[in-house]
C-alpha positions in Angstrom: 28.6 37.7 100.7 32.4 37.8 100.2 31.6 35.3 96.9 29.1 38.4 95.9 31.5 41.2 96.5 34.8 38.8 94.5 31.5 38.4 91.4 30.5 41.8 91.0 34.3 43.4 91.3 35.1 41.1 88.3 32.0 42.5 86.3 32.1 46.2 87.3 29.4 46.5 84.7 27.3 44.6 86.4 26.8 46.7 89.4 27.2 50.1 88.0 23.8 49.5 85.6 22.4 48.3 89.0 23.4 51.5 90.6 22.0 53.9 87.5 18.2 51.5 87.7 18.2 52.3 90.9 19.4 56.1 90.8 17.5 56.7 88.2 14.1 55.4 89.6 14.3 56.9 92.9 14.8 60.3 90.7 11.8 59.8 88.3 9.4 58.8 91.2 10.9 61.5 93.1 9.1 64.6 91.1 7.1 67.0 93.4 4.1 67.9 91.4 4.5 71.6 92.6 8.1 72.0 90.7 7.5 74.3 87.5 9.3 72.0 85.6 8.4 70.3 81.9 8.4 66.3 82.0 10.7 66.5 79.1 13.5 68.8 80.9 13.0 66.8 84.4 13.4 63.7 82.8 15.8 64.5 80.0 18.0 66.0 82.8 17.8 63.3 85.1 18.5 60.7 82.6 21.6 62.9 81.8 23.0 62.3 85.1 22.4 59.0 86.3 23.1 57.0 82.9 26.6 57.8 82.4 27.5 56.2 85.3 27.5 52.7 83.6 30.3 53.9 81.8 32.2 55.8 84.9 34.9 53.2 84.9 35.6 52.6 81.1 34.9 56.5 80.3 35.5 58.1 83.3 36.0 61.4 81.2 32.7 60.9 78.7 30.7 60.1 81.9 31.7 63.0 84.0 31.5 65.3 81.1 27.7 64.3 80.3 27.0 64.6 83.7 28.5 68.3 84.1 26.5 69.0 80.5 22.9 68.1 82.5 24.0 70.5 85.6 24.5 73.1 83.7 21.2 72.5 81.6 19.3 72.1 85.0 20.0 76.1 85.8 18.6 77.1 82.9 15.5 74.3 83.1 14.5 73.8 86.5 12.9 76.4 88.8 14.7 78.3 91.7 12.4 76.9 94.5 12.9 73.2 93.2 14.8 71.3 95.8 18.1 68.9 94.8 17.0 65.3 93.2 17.8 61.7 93.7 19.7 62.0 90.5 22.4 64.6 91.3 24.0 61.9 94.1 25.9 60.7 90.8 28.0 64.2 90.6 30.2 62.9 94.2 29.9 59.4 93.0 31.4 60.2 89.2 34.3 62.6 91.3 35.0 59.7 93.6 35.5 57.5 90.0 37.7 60.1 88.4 39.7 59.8 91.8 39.9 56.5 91.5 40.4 55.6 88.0 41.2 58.6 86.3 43.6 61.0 87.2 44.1 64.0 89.4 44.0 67.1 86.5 40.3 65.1 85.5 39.0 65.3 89.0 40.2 68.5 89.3 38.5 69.8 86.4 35.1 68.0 87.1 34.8 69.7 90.5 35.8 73.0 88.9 33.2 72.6 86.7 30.9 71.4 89.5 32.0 74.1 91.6 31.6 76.9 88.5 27.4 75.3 88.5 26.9 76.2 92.3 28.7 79.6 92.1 25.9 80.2 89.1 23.0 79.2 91.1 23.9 80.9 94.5 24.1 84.3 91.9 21.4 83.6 90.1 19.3 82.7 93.3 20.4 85.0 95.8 17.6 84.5 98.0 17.7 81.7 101.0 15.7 79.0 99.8 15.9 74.8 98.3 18.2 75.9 95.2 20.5 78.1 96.9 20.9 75.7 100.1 20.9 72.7 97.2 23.9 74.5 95.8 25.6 75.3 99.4 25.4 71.6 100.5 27.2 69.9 97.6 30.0 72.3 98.1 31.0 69.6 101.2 30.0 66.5 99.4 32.1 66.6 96.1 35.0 67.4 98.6 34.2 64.5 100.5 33.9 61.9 97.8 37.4 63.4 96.2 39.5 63.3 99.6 37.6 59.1 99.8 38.3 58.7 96.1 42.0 60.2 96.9 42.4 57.3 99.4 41.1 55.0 97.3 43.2 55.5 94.9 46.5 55.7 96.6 45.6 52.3 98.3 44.7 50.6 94.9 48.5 52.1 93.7 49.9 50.4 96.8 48.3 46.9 95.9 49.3 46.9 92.5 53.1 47.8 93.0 53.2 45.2 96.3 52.1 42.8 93.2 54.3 43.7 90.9 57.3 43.6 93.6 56.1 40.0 94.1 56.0 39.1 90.4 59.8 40.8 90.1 60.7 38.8 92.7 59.5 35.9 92.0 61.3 36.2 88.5 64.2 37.3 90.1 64.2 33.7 92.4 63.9 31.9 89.0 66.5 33.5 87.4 68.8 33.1 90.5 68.0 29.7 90.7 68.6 28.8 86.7 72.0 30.3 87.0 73.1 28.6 90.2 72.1 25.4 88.4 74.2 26.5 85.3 77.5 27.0 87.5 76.8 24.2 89.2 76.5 21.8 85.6 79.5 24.2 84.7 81.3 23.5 87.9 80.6 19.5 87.1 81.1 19.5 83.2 84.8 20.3 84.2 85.4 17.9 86.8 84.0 15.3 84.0 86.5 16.8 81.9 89.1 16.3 84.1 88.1 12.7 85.0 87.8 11.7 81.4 91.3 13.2 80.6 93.0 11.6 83.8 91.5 8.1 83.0 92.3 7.8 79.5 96.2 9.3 80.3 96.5 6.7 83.0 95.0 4.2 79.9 97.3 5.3 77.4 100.1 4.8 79.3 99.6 1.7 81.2 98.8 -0.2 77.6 101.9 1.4 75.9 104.1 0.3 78.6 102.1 -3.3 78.3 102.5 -3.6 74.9 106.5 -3.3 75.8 106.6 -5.6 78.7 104.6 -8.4 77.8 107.0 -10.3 75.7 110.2 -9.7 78.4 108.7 -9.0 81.6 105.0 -10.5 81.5 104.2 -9.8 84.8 104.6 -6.5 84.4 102.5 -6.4 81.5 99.5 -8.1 83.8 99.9 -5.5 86.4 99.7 -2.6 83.8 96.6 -4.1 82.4 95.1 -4.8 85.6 95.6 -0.7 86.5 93.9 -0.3 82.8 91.1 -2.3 84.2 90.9 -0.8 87.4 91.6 2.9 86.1 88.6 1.9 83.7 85.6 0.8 85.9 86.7 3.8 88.1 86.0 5.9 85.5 83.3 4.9 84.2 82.0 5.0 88.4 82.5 8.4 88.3 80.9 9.3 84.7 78.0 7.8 85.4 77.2 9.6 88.9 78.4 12.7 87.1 76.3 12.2 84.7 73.6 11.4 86.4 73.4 14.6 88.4 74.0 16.4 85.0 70.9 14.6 83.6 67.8 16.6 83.3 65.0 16.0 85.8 62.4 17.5 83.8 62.8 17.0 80.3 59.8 18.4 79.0 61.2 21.8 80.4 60.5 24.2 77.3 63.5 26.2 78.4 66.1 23.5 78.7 65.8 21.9 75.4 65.9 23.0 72.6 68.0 26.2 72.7 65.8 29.3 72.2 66.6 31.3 69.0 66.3 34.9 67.6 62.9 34.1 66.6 61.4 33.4 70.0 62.4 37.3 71.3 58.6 37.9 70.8 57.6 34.7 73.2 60.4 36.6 75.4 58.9 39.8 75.3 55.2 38.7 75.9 56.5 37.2 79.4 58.6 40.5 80.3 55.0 42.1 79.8 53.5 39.9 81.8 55.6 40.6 84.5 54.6 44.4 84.5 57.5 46.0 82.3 56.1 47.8 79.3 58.3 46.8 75.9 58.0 48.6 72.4 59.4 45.1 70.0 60.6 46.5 66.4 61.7 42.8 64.2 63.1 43.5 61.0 64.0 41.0 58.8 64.4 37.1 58.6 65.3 35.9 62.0 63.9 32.2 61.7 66.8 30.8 59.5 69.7 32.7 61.6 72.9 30.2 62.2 71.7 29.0 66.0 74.6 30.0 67.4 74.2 33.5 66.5 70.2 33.2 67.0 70.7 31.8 70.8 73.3 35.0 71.3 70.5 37.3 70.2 68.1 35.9 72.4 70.4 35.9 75.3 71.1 39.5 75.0 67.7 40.4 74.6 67.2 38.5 78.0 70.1 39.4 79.8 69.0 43.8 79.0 65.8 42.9 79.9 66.6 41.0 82.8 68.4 44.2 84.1 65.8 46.3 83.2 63.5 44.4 85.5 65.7 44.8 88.1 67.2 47.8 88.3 64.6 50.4 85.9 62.7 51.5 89.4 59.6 52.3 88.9 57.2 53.5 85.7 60.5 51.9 83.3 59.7 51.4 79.9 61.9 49.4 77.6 62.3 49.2 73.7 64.0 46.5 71.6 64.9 46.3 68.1 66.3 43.2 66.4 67.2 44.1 62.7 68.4 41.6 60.2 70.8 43.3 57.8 72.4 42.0 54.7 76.3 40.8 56.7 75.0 41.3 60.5 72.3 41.3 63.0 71.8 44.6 64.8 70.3 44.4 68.7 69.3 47.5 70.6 67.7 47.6 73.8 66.5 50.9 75.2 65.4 51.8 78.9 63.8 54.6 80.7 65.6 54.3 83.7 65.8 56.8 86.6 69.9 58.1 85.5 73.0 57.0 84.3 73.3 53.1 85.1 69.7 52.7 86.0 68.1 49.7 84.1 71.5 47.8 83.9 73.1 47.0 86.9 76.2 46.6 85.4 78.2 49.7 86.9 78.1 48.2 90.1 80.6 45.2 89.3 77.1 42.2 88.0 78.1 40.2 85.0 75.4 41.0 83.2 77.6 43.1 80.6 80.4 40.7 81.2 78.0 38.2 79.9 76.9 39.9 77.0 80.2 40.9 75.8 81.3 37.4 75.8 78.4 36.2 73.4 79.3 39.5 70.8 82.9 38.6 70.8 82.3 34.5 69.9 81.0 35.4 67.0 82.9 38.0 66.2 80.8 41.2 66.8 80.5 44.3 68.6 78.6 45.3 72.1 78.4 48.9 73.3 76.8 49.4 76.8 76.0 52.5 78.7 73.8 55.5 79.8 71.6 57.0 77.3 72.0 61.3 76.6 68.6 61.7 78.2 68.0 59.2 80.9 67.9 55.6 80.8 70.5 52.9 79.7 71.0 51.1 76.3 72.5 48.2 75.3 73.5 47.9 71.1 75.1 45.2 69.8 76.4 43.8 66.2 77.1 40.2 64.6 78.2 40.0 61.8 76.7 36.8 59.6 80.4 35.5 58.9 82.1 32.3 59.6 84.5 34.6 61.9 84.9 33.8 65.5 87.1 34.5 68.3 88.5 31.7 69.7 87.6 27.8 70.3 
């Protein structure tokens, strides 16, 4: 049963034109022969509100509007002592879609418009009898299959931001995680630095002051160049366990190697999507033949915005980025929707996110501008210029 109910919530369709054959038949077999009533209005009519519903959760509105057409057309077709049909069950069940998949003002307006037909009948039939109590009892059950449809609704919401918390999170572990691995090959590329430079001082001495010795003092001489060879094969010791941690244990890892560029920020973007964050992308320009240096710093910043975005946009953020080539420089905007000043960025509150980006603008010379924008939201702009000009070494 639970395989059934997993099947036929993947193909809505499925089970909706079930529900309209079997609507729709129990109304057509349903005719009292007494009703004053044309087969073509009885059946046009019926038709009119059990079909749409294989459309209720694609269309909600075209669905809901057909059927409010064919109540309506039922007033002025059908007779005042005819009872309520099979067919008119689909008016709570197209109020409990619109609840669900549509939106409030929608629902709203179908059981206005629902509401508006009954008010017209109980006028125009006055008298106690099957149209007036027909129109009397769907006064509860619209209300009913809103308020479920209301419930509905607000529990699917629920499900889908747990989900996207867990998605965030989850990318937020990742990115945790790559960056503790980064300080920690950081933390280990210097201590190779400084082995390296220690060993090859100790070297360079100990064979100048051989080179003196040997000739006057040979014994002196042996000991220097057994400290050479000991100062060596310690070295070498400590290289190769350093290196060894720094080695990398997956190295088909797409993100390790090679260096992502400015022309994978659409590969970036399709993940950020994935993840639940809504991005505009505006490329301009040639950004496959960009020096890498300056394409990995485009791609980082891109990330890093982004990144922050994710994290600190709250909920219903949307996010733009432009990367423009221009004729000296690459331009890179990012734009958020975020809920005030600093929202989207994290970077008021002491992160190193802007720290970060900063850094890669001013290696290759350029420009980063970070802060809130006039009417909500945070944006990031930044320049390189396409020159051999760099800061530092």
């Amino acid at each position: 049963m639970r395989r059934l109910s997993l099947w036929l919530r993947a193909h809505p369709l499925v089970g909706d034109t079930a529900l309209v054959v079997l609507l729709t038949t129990l109304d057509m077999l349903g005719k009292n022969p007494n009703w004053v009533v044309t087969d073509t209005n009885y059946y046009s009519v019926g038709a009119l509100l059990t079909v749409p519903l294989i459309v209720r959760r694609r269309q909600p509105l075209v669905a809901g509007g057909l059927i409010v057409f064919a109540e309506f057309l039922r007033i002025f077709t059908h007779p005042a002592d005819m009872d309520y049909r099979v067919g008119e069950l689909g008016i709570p069940i197209m109020l409990y879609t619109l609840a669900v998949y549509g939106t409030r003002r929608s629902a709203g307006a179908f059981a206005f418009c629902i509401l508006l037909v009954n008010v017209v009948v109980l006028i125009r039939f006055p008298e106690p009898g099957p149209a007036a109590w027909s129109a009397f009892s769907w006064f509860a059950a619209p209300a009913f299959a809103w308020l479920l449809g209301e419930m509905v609704a607000a529990r699917r919401a629920l499900n889908e931001e747990a989900v996207q918390r867990l998605l965030l999170l989850e990318l937020e572990r990742d990115q945790q995680a790559k960056i503790a691995v980064a300080a920690e090959r950081t933390r280990i590329a210097r201590e190779l630095h400084d082995v390296v430079a220690h060993a090859v001082s100790v070297i360079v001495v100990q064979a100048d002051g051989a080179s003196y010795m040997i000739k006057d003092k040979p014994e002196l001489a042996e000991r220097s160049l057994k400290t050479i060879s000991t100062t060596g094969r310690q070295a070498l010791n400590e290289l190769r366990r350093l290196l060894g941690v720094l080695r990398t244990t997956d190295e088909n890892d797409p993100e390790m190697t090679p260096q992502p560029s400015a022309g994978q920020v659409e590969e970036l973007v399709a993940k950020v999507r994935a993840v639940g964050l809504p991005v505009q992308l505006d490329l301009r320009g040639d950004l496959d033949d960009l020096p890498a240096g300056i394409g990995l710093g485009v791609y980082r910043i891109v990330q890093e915005a982004l990144t922050n975005t994710i994290k600190h946009g709250g909920a219903g953020v949307r996010a733009v980025v432009r990367v423009h080539r221009e004729e000296d420089a690459v331009r890179v905007q990012v734009l958020d929707s975020g809920g005030g000043p600093g929202a989207g960025s994290g970077l008021v509150s002491g992160g190193n996110g802007l720290i970060g980006m900063q850094e890669r603008a001013s290696v290759f010379g350029g420009e980063l501008e970070a802060g809130p924008r006039p009417g909500g939201g945070w944006q990031v702009s930044a320049r390189l210029p396409l020159t051999n000009r760099t800061v530092g070494s």
